[in-house]
C-alpha positions as CSV (number, residue, x, y, z in Angstrom):
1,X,75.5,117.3,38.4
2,X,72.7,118.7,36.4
3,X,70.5,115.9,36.5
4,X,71.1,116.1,40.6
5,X,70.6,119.5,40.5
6,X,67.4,119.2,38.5
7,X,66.5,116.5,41.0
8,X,66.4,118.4,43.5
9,X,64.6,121.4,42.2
10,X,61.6,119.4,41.5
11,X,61.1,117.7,44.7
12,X,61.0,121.5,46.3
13,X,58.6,122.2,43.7
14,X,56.8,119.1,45.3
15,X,57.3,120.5,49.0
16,X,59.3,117.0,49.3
17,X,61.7,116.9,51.6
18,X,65.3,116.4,50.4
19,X,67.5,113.8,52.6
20,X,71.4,114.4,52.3
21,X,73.4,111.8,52.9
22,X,70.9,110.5,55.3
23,X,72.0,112.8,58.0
24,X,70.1,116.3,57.6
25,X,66.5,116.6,55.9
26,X,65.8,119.8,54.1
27,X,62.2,120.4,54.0
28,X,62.3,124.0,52.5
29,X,64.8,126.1,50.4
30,X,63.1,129.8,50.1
31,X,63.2,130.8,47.5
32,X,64.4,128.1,45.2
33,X,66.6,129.8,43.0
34,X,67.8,133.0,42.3
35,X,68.8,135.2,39.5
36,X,71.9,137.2,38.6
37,X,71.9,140.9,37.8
38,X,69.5,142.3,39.8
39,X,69.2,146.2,40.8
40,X,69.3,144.8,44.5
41,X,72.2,142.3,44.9
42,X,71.1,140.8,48.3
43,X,70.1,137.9,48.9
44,X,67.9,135.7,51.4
45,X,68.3,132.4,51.8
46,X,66.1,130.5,54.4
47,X,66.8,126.6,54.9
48,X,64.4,125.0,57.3
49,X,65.0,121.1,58.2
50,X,65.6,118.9,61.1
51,X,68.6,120.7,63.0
52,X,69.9,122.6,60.7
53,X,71.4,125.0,63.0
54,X,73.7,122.6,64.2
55,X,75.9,122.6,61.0
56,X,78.5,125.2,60.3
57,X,77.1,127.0,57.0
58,X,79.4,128.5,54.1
59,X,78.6,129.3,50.5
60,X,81.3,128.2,47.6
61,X,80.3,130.6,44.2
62,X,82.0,132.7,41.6
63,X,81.5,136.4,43.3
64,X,79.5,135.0,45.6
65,X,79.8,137.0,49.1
66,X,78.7,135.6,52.2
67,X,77.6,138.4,54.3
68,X,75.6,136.5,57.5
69,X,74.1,133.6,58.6
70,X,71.4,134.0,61.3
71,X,70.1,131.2,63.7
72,X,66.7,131.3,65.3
73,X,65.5,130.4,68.3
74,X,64.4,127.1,66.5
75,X,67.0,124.4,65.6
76,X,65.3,123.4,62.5
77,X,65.9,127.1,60.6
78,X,69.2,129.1,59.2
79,X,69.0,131.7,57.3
80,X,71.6,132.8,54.8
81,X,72.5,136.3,53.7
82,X,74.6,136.7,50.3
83,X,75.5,139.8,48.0
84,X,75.8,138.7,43.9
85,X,76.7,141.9,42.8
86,X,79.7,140.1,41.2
87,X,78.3,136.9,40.9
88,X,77.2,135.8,37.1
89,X,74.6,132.9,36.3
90,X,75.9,129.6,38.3
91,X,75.2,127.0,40.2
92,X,76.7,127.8,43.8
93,X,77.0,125.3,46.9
94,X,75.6,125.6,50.2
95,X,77.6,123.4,52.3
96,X,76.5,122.2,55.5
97,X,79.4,120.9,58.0
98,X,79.7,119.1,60.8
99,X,82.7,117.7,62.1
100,X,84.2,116.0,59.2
101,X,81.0,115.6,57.1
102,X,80.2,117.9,54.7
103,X,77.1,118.1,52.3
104,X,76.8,120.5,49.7
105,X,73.6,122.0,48.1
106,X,73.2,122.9,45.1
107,X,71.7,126.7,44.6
108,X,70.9,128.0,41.2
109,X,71.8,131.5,40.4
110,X,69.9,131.9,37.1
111,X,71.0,134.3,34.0
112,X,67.8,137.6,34.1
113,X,66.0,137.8,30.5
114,X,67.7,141.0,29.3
115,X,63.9,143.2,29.7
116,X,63.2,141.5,32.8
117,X,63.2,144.8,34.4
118,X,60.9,146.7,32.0
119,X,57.8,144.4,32.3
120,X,54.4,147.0,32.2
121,X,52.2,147.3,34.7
122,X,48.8,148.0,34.6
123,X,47.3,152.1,34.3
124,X,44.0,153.5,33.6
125,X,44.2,152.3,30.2
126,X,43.6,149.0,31.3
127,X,40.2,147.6,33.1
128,X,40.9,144.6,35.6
129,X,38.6,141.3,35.3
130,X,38.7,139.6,38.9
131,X,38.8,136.2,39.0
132,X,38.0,134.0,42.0
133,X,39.9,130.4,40.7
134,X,38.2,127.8,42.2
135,X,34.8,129.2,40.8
136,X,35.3,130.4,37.1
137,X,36.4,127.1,35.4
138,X,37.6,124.1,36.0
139,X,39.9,122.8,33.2
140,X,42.0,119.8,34.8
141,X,39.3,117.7,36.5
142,X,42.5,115.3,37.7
143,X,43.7,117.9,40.2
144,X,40.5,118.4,41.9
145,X,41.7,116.5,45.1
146,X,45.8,116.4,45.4
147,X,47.2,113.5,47.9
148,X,49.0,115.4,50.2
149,X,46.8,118.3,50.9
150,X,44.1,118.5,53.3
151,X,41.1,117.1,52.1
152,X,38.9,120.2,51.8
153,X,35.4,119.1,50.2
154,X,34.6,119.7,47.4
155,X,31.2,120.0,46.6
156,X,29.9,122.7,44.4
157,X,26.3,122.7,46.4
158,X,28.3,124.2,49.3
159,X,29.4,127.6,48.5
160,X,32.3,127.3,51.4
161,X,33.9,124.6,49.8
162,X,36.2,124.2,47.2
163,X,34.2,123.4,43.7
164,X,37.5,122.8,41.2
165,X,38.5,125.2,39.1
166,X,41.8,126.1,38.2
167,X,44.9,127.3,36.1
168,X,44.4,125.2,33.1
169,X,40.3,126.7,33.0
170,X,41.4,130.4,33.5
171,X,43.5,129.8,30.4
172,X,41.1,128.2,28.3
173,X,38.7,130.8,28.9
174,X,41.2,133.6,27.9
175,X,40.0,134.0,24.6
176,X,36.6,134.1,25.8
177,X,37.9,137.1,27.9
178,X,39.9,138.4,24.8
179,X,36.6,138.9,22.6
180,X,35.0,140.7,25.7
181,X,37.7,143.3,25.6
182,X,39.6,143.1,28.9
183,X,43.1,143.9,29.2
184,X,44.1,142.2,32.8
185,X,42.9,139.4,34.8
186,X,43.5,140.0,38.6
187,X,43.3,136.8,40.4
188,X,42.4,135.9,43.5
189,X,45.6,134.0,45.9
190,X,46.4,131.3,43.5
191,X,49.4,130.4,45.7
192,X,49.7,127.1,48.0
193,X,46.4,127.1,50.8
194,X,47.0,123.9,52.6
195,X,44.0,123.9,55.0
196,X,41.7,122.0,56.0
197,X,38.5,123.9,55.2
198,X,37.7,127.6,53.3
199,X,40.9,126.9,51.4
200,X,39.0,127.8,47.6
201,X,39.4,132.1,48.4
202,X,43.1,131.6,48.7
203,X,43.5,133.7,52.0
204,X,45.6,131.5,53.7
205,X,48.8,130.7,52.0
206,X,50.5,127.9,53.5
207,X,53.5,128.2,51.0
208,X,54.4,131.6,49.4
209,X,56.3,130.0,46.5
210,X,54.0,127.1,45.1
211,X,50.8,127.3,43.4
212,X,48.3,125.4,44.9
213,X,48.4,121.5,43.5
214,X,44.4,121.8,43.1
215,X,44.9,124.8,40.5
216,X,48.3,123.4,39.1
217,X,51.9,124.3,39.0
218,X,54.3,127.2,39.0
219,X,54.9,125.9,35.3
220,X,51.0,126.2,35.1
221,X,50.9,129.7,35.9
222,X,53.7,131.1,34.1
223,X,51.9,129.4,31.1
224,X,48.7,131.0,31.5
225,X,50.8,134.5,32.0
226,X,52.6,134.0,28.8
227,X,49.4,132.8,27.2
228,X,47.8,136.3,28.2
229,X,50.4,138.2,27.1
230,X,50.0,136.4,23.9
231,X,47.0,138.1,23.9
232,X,47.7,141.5,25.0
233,X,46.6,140.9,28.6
234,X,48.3,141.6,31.8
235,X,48.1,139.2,35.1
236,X,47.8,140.9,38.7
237,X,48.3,138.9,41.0
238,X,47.1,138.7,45.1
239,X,49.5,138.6,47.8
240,X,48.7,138.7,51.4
241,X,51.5,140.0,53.3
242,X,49.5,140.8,56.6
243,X,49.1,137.7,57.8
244,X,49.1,133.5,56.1
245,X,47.4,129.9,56.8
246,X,48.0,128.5,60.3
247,X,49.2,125.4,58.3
248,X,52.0,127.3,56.8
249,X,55.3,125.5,58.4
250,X,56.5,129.0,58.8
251,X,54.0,128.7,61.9
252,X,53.9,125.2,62.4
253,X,57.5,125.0,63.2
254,X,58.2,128.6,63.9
255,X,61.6,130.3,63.2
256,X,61.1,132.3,66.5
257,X,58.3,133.9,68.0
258,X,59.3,137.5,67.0
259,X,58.1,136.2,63.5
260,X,54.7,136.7,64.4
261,X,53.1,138.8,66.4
262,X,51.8,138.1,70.1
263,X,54.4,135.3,70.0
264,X,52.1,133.5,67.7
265,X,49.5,133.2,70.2
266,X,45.8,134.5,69.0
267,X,44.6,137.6,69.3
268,X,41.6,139.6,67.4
269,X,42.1,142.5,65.4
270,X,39.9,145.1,66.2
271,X,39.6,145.7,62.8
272,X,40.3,149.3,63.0
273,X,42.8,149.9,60.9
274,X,41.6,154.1,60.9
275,X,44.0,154.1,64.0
276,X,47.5,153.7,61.4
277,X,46.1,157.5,60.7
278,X,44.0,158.7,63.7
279,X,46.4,161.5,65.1
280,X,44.5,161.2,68.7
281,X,44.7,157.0,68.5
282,X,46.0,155.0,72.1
283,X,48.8,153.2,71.4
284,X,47.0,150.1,72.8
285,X,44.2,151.0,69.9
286,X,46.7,151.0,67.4
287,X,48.5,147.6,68.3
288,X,45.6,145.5,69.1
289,X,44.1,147.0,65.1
290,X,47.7,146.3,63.7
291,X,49.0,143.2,65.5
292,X,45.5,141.7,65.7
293,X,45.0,138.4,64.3
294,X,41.9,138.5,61.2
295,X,41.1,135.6,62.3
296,X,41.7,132.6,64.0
297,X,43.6,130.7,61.9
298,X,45.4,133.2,60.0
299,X,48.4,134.2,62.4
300,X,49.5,137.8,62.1
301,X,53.3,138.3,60.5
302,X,55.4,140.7,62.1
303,X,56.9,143.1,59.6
304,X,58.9,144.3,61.9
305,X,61.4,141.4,62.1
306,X,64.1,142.3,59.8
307,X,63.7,138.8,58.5
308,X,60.2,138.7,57.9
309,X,60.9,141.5,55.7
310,X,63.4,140.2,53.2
311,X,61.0,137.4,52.9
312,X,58.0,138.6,52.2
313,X,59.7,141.3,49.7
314,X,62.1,138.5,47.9
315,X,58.9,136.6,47.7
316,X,56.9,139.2,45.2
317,X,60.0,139.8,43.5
318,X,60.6,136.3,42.7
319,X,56.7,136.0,41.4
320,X,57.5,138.6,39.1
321,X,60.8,137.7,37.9
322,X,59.9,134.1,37.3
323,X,56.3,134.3,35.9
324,X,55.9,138.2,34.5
325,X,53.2,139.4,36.3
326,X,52.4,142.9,35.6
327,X,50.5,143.9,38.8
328,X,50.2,143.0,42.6
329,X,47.4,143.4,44.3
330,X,47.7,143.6,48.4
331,X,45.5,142.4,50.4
332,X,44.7,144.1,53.7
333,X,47.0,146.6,53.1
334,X,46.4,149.1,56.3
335,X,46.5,145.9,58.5
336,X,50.8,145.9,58.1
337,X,53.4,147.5,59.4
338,X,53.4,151.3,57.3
339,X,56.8,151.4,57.2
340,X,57.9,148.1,56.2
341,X,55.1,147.7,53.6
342,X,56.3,151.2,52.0
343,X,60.1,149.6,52.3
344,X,58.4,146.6,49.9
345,X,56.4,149.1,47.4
346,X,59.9,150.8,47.0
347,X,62.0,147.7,46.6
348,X,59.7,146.5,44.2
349,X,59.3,149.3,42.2
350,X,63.1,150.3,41.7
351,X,63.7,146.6,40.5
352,X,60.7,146.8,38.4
353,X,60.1,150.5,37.7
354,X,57.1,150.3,35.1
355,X,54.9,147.6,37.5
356,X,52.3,148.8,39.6
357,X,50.7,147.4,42.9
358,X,47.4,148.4,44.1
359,X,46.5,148.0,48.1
360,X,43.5,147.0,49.5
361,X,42.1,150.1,51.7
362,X,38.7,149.5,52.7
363,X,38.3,152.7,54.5
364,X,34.8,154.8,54.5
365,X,36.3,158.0,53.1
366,X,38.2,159.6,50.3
367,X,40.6,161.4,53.2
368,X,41.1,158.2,55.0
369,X,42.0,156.4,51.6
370,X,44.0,159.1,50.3
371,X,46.6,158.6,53.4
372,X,47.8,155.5,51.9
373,X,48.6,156.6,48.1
374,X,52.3,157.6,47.5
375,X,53.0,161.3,48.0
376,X,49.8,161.7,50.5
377,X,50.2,165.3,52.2
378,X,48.2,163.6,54.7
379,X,51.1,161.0,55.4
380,X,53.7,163.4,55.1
381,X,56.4,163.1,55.5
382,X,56.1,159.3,55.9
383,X,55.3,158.2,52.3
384,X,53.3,154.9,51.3
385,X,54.7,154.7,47.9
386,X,51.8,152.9,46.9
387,X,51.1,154.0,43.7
388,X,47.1,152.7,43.5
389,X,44.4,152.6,46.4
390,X,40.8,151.1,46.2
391,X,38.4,153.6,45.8
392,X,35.9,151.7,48.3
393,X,33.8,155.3,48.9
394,X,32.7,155.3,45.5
395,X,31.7,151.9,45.1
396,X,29.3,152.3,47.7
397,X,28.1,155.3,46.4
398,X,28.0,153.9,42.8
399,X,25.9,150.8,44.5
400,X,23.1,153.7,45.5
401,X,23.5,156.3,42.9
402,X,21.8,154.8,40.2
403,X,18.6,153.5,42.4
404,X,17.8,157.3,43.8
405,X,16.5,159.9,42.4
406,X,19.3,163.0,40.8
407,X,18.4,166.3,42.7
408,X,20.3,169.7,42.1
409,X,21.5,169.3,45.8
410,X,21.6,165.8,46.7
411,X,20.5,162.3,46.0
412,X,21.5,160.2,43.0
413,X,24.1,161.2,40.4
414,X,24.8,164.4,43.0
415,X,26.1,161.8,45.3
416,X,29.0,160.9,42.6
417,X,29.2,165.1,41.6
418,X,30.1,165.8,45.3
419,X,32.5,162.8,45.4
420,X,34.0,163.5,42.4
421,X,34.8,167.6,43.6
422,X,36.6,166.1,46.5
423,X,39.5,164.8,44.5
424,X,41.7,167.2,45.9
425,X,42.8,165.1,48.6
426,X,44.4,162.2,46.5
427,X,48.0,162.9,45.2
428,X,47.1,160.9,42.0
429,X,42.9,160.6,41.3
430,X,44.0,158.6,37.7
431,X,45.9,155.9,39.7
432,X,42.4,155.0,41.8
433,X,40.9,151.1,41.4
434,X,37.3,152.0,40.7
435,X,34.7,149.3,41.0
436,X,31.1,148.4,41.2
437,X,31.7,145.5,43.2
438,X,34.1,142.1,44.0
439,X,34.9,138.7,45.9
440,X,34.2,140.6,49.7
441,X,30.9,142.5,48.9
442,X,27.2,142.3,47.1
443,X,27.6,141.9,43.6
444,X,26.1,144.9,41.9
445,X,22.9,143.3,41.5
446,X,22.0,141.9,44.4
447,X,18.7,140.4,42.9
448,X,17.3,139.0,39.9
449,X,15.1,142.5,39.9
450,X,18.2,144.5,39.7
451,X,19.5,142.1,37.5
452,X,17.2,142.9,34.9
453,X,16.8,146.6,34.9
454,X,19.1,147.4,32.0
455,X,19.0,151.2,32.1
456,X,20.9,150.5,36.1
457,X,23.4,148.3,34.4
458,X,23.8,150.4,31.3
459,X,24.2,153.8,33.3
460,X,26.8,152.3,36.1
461,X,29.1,150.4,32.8
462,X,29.0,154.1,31.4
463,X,30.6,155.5,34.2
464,X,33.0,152.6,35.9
465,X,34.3,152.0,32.1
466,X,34.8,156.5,31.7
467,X,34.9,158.3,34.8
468,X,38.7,158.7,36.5
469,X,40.6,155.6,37.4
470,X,41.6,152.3,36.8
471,X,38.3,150.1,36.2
472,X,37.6,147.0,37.8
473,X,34.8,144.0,36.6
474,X,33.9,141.1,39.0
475,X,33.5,137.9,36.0
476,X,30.2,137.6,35.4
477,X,28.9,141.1,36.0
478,X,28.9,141.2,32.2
479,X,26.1,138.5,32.0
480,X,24.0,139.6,34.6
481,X,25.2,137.5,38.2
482,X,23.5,138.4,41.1
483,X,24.0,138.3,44.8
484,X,23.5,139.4,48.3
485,X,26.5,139.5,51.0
486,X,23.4,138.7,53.4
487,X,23.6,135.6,52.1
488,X,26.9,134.3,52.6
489,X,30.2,134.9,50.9
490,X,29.3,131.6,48.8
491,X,26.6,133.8,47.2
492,X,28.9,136.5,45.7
493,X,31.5,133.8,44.6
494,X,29.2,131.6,42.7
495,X,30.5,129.5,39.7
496,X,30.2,131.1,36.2
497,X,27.8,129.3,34.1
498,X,29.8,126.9,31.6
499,X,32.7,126.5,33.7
500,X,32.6,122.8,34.2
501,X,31.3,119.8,31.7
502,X,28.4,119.2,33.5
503,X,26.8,122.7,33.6
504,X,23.3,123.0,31.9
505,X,23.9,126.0,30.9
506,X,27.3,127.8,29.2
507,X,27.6,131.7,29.3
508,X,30.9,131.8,27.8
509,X,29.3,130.9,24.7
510,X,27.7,133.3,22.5
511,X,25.0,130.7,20.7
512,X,23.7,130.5,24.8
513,X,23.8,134.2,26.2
514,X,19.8,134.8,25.2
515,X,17.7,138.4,26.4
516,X,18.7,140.5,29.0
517,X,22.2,138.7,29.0
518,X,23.2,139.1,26.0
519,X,22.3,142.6,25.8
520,X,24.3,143.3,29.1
521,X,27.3,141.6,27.7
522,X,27.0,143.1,23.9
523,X,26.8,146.4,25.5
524,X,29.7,145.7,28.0
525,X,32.1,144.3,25.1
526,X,31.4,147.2,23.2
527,X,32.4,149.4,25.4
528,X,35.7,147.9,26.9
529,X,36.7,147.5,23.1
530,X,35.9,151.3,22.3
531,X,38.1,151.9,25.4
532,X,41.0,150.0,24.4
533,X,43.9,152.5,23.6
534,X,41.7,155.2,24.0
535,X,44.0,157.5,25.1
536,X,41.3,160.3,26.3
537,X,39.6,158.3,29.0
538,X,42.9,156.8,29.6
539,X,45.2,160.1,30.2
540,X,42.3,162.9,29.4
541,X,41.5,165.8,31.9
542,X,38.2,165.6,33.6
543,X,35.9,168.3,34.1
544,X,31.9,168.2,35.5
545,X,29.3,170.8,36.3
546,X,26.5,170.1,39.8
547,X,23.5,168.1,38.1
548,X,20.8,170.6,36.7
549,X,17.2,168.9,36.4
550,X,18.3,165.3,37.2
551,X,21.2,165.5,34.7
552,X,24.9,165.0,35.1
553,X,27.5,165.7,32.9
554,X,31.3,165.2,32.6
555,X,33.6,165.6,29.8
556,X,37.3,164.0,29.3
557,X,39.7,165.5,27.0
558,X,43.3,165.4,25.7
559,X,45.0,167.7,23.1
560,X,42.2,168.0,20.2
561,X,39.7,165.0,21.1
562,X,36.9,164.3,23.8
563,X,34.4,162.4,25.1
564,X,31.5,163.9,26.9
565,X,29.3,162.0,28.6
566,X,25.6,162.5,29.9
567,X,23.2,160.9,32.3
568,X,19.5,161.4,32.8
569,X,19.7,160.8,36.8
570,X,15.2,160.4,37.2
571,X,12.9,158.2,36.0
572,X,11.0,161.2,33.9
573,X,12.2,162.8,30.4
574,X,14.2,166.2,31.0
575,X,15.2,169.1,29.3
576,X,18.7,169.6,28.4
577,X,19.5,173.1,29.2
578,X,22.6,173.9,26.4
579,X,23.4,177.1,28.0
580,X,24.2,175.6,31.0
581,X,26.1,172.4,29.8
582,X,27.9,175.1,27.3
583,X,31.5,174.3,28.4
584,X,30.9,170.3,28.5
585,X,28.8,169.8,25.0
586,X,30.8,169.5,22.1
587,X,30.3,172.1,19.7
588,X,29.2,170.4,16.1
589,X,28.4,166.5,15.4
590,X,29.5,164.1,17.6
591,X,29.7,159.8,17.2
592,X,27.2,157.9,20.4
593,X,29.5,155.4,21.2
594,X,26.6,152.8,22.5
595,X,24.6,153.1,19.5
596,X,27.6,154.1,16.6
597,X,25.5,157.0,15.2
598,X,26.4,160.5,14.6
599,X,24.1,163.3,16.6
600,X,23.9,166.7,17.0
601,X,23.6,167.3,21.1
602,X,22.5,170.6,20.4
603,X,19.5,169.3,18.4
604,X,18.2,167.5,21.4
605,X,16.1,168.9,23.9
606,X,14.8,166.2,26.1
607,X,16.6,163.1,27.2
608,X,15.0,159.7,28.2
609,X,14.4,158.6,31.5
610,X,17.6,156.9,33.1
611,X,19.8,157.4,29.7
612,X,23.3,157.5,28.9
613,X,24.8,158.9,26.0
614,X,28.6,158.8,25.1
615,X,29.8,161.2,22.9
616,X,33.1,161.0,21.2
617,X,34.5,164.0,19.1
């Protein structure tokens, strides 16, 4: 029975069908398996094969309770509702009858690791590395094209194609990203993208519980998990709940319209997602911005089908039961339904109460962003209970701040003082995703001349890595990558240097990182490994004065330590005016964290064009 049971397991894993008895195929059991003792005891089990609605369905278990089964308007689904509460660890039968046949399948009903529950998410003591798969190394050359899946191209000279990296490369770079000093990797969708072009970004899962063949296997990225957490790293992972690929068989052969919205037929977002909050919205403003399609071939789920829901929420529970991710990143958060995406937030969070997930709000203001964080006054009293939002508004700002000139009432560094003072309207400011750039926008340098001025790169590190927040890196803003959204998404989601055998060139080697590169990536290690357990920019209060004479200063504290920080926002020496800075200077001798020596601040008068000092006391 074991061997049968393992049997079948595998094939699943395959996405191979399963023929019982040669008289019903099952296609798809989602999810898989199960496990016992969870906080929630329901479960959802969807079985989608060639008129499979036309058996009688019953469950045989120890404690097992059958609570429903569900048709759809399709012959070809059922969908199974059981409670395990008093269920233990077992292999339970789903039988399938019809008239005096019976076939029975096997479901496993796994025993839960004992701290399954208690597995850390990430905080603003951690800074995020975003990795893009298919472009940051490619370790298993063999899995580059799978039989099977769609034949994307790939050809790395095309920046929409796929170019081959995978699992297996991601995990023998970690400790490459180890001696940089990061303490999670957020990946881009690793899961299955089945499509026939633009699979590489991952933003079209066809199957929500496999890993893409062409990055590996589930097995493959619960290794690379346990290998970071070997390491002290966490793994956040990218789900798209808002919509999947057109190829996904949850569309190709659809349950029932109602699982989609429009009745699976086409239509554009209007991209607008401002009307989930716009008191004075139209109705028909906020459907068409909700309901929308993104694009043409990425059908739009409909949260609101009780079904859907268990789903998609079983599905990011399962992700984190069976691999140990310690983060979820949501893509296109404001584009789902508010209510049932705060249902998922919750559900996830009382099974797991330590994880964290962060949504993607691309919004053009603080207030607008600020709706969707947990506890929001603006919300109330509907409540996200997403615990991290993008903070998109200071990215942008960040991307002009330190081109322009600091003024006492506008322009430069003011731009991030204002910002800053507005802080107010988020119900948690430390629980913010701060970043200079990633995979949908320029890369902080958008040119080699950008590229190269240091005292820009070493001023905006300064800040991501100690203003309020949780800090995110793009990979290979630490040796210098450039790139312009003008020129194509391609552009910003180039290959890192030394990521496959045939490069000329290998950045992740120290011997090869030569000038300006090495400098930026000394000076970025340094400073992500001085942050590490740091527990004053990680917890410490935050205080800043307006910019006086092109300077700005902020200082972090926490019980009887600090860090003060000060930027020269012109391109001319000025003075440092102590009595005005009073409050923020520390008192007596202080370490600069960039350069390890021990100053007075009070000695200095004049500060360097565009200069940064860090000063820990």
């Amino acid at each position: 029975m074991k061997r049968v049971i393992y049997l079948i397991t595998f094939l699943l894993a395959l996405g191979l069908v399963i023929p019982l008895k040669a008289s019903v195929q099952i296609k798809h059991i989602a999810p898989q398996f199960w496990w016992a003792e969870m906080k929630n005891p329901k479960l959802q089990i969807l079985l989608h094969g060639d008129n499979i609605a036309t058996y009688q369905i019953k469950v045989k278990g120890q404690g097992v309770q059958l609570d429903e089964v569900v048709l759809q308007e399709s012959p070809n689904y059922a969908i199974i509702y059981v409670d395990l509460a008093k269920a233990p660890a077992q292999t339970m039968q789903i039988e399938l009858r019809k008239g005096k046949k019976t076939i029975s399948i096997p479901y496993e009903i796994k025993q839960r690791q004992p701290d399954a529950s208690q597995v850390k998410g990430f905080d603003a003591s951690d800074v995020l590395y975003l990795i893009m798969p298919d472009r940051f190394a490619n370790g298993d050359r063999s899995n580059d094209q799978v039989r099977g899946i769609h034949p994307d191209v790939l050809d790395r000279s095309n920046g929409f194609a796929r170019h081959g990296g995978d699992l297996l490369g991601i995990e023998q770079r970690l400790d490459y990203l180890d001696s940089l000093g990061v303490t999670a990797i957020w990946l881009n969708p690793v899961q299955e993208n089945n499509m026939p072009e633009g699979s590489y970004h991952g933003y079209a899962i066809t199957d929500y519980y496999q890993i893409d063949p062409r990055f590996g296997s589930n097995e493959d990225f619960r290794r690379l998990v346990q290998q970071a957490h070997r390491r002290g790293m966490k793994v956040v992972m990218d789900m798209i709940f808002n919509h999947c690929g057109i190829h996904n068989y949850l569309y190709a052969d659809m349950p029932s319209r109602d699982w989609f919205n429009y009745d699976g037929h086409y239509r554009q977002t209007s991209y607008r997602t401002v009307t989930q909050s716009d008191a004075y919205s139209t109705d028909s403003a906020r459907r068409i911005a909700l309901d929308g399609w993104f694009v043409s071939v990425m059908p739009d789920f409909n949260q609101r089908n009780r079904h859907v829901e268990a789903y998609l929420i079983q599905n990011s529970i399962w992700w984190i039961e069976f691999a140990g991710i310690n983060g979820i990143r949501q893509d296109t958060h404001p584009y789902a339904d508010f209510d049932m995406m705060a249902r998922w937030c919750k559900a996830v969070r009382e099974e797991y109460p330590l994880f964290n997930i962060v949504g993607e709000t691309w919004l053009n203001s603080n207030v607008l962003i600020s709706y969707w964080q947990e506890h929001s006054r603006l919300a109330a009293p509907r409540n996200s209970h997403l615990p991290t939002v993008m903070d998109f508004p200071l990215m942008e700002i960040m991307n002009k701040a330190f081109d322009e000139e600091t003024g006492d009432w506008g322009g430069g560094l003011f731009r991030i003082y204002d910002y800053l003072s507005q802080d107010m309207v988020y119900p948690n400011p430390m629980s913010l995703l701060t970043f200079l750039d990633n995979h949908d926008t320029s890369r902080f340098a958008r040119d080699q001349k950008q590229a190269s001025n240091q005292d820009r790169y070493r001023q905006a590190i300064a800040m991501l890595l100690t203003v309020r927040g949780i800090p995110q890196l793009y990979y290979g803003t630490e040796i210098l990558m450039p790139a312009d959204k003008a020129h194509g998404d391609g552009a910003l989601r180039a290959d890192f240097p030394g990521g496959w055998p045939t490069d000329s060139i290998n950045l992740f080697s120290s011997a090869e990182r030569q000038g300006a590169v090495a400098e930026a990536w000394r000076l970025m290690s340094r400073l992500l490994h001085w942050r590490k357990g740091n527990a004053v920019i990680a917890r410490g209060d935050f205080k800043h004065q307006a910019p006086q004479n092109g300077l700005y200063i902020y200082k972090r504290s926490l019980t009887d330590k600090a860090v003060t920080v000060i930027f020269n926002g012109t391109d001319a020496e000025q003075k440092l005016d102590h009595s005005y800075w009073q409050e923020l200077l520390p008192i007596g001798a202080a370490r600069e964290v960039l350069t390890g020596q021990t100053i007075d601040i009070h000695q200095h008068t004049n500060l360097p064009k565009r200069s940064v000092l860090i000063l820990e006391y």
